[in-house]
NUNU-161154 format. One record per atom (N, C-alpha, C): residue in three letters; x, y, z. Coordinates in pm, whole numbers, padded with zeros to 5 digits, always signed. Layout:
REM NUNU-161154
ALAXYZ
...
***
This chain:
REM NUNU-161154
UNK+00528-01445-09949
UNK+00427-01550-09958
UNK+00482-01683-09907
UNK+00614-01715-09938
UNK+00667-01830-09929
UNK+00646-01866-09740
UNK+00768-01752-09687
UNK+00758-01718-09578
UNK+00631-01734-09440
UNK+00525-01677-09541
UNK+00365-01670-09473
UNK+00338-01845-09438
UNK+00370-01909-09579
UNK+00356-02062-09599
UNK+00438-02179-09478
UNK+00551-02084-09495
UNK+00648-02167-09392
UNK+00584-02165-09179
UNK+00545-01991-09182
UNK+00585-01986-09078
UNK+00358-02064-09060
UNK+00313-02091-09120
UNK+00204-02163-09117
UNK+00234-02297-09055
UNK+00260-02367-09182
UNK+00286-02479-09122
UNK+00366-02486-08992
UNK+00451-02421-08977
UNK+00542-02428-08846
UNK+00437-02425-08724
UNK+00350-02367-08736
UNK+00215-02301-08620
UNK+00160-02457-08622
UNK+00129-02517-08784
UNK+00029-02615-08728
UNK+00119-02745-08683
UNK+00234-02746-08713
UNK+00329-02859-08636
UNK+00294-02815-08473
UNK+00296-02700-08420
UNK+00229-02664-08264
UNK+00171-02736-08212
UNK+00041-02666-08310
UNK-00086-02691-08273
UNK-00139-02882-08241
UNK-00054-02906-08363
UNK-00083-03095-08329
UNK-00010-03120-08258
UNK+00109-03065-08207
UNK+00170-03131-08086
UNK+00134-03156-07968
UNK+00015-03031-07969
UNK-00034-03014-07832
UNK-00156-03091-07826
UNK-00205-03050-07921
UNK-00401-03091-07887
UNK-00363-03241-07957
UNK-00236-03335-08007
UNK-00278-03467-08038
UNK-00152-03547-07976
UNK-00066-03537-07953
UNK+00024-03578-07891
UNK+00077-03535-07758
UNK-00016-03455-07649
UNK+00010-03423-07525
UNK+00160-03344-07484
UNK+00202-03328-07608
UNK+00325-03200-07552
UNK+00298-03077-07580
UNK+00387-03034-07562
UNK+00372-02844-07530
UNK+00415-02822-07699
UNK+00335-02738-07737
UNK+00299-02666-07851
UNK+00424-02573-07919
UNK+00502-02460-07816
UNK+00617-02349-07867
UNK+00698-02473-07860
UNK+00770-02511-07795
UNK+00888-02616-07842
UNK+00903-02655-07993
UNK+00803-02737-08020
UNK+00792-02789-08135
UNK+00739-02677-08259
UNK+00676-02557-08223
UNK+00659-02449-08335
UNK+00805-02395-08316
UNK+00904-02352-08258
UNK+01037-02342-08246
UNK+01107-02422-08325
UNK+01135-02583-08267
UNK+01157-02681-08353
UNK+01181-02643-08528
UNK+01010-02659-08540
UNK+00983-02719-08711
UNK+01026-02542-08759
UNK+01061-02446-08673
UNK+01109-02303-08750
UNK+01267-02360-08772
UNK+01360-02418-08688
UNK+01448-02420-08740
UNK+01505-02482-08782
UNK+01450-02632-08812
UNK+01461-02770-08907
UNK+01417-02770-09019
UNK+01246-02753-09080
UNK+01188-02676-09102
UNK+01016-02780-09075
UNK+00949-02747-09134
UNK+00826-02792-09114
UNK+00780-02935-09105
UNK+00830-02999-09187
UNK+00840-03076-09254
UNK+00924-03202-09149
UNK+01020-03198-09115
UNK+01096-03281-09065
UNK+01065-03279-08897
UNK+01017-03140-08823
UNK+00950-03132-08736
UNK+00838-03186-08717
UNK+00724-03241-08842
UNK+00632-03327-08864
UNK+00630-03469-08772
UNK+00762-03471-08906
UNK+00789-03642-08905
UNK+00800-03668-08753
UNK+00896-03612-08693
UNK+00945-03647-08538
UNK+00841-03631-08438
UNK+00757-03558-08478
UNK+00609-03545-08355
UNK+00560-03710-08439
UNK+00558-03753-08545
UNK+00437-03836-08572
UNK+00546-03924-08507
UNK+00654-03962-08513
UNK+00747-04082-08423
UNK+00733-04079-08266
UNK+00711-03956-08207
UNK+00753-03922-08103
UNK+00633-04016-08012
UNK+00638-04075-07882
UNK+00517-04083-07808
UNK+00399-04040-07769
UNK+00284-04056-07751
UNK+00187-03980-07756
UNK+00165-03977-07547
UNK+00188-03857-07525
UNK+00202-03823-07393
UNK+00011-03824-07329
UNK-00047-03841-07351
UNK-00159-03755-07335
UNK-00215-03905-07229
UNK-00314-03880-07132
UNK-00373-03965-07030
UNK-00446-04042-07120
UNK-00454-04181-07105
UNK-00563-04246-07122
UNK-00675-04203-07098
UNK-00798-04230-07153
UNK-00985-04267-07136
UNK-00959-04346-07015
UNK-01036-04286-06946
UNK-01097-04379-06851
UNK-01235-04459-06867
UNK-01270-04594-06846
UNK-01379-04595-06924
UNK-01461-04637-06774
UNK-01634-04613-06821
UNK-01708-04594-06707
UNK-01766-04704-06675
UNK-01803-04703-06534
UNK-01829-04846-06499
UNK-01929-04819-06391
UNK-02006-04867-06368
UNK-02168-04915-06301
UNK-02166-05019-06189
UNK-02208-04945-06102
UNK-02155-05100-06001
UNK-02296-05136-05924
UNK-02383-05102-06011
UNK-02532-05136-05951
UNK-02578-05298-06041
UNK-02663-05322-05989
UNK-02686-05487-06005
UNK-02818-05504-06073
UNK-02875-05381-06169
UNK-02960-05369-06263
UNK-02918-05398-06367
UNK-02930-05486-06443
UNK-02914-05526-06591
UNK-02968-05446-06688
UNK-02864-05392-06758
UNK-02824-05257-06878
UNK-02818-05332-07012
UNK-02870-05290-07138
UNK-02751-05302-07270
UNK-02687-05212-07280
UNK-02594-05276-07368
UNK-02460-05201-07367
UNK-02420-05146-07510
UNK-02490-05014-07544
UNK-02458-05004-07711
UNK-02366-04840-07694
UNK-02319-04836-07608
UNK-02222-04762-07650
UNK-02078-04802-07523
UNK-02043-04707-07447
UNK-01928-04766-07369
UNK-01992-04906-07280
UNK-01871-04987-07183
UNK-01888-05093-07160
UNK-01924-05061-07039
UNK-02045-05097-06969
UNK-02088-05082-06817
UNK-02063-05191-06810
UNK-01971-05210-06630
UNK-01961-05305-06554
UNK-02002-05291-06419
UNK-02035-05434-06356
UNK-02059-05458-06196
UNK-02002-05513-06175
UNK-02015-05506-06033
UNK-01915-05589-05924
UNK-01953-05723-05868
UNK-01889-05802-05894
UNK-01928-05935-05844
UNK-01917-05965-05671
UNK-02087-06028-05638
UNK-02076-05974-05493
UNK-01957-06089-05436
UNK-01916-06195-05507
UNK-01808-06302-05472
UNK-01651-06269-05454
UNK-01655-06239-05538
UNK-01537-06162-05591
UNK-01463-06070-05581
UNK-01574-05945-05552
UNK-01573-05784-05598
UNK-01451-05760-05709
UNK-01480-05825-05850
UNK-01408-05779-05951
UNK-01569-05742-06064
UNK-01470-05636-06146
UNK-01575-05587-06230
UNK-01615-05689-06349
UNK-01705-05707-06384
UNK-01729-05790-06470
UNK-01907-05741-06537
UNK-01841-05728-06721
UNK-01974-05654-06778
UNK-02133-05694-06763
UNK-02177-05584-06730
UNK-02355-05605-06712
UNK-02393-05697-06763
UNK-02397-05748-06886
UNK-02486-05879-06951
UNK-02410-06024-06892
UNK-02306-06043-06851
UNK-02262-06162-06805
UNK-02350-06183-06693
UNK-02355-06356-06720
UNK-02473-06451-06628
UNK-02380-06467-06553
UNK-02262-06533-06584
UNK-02139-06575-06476
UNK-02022-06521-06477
UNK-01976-06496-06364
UNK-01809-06438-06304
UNK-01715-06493-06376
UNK-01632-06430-06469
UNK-01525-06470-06558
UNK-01413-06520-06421
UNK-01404-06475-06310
UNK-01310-06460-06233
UNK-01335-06598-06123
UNK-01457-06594-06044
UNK-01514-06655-05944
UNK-01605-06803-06015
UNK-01675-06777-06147
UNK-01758-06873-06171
UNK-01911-06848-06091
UNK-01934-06702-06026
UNK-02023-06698-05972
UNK-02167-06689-06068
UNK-02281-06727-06054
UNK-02377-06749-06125
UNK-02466-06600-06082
UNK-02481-06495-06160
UNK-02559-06368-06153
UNK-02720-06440-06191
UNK-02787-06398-06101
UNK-02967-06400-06100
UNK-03041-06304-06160
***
């Protein structure tokens, strides 16, 4: 039973390595088997989180949007820097949007 318990947790030290911290999964179920679970934990929760950034999405049409979930941006025709849909004026240029 004990055993069953150990080699569990050892699986889910894996499993979060992979799907939350962007490394490879057997390493670290290897790992926390021969440290043991527990201390293999700790060092994934220290360790860096490898995994790509969100990219976030952006709109480069000159129709005025709200914005209640991610941040749509356009392109300033002065400028061409992105700057969010509801802005009247260019954080960058000072350009005045119509």
């Amino acid at each position: 039973m004990l055993i069953a318990v150990y080699l569990g947790l050892a699986f889910i030290v894996g499993i979060a390595a992979q799907n939350y911290r962007g490394r490879r999964g057997t390493p670290w179920f290897l790992l926390s088997l021969i440290i043991s679970p527990l201390l293999a934990g700790l060092l994934l929760l220290a360790s860096k989180d490898k995994r790509p950034a969100a990219v976030a999405v952006t709109i480069t049409s000159s129709e005025e949007r709200a914005t209640n979930g991610p941040i749509f941006e356009k392109t300033c025709p002065e400028c061409a820097e992105q700057v969010k849909v509801d802005a009247k004026i260019c954080r960058f240029c000072r350009h005045a949007f119509t």
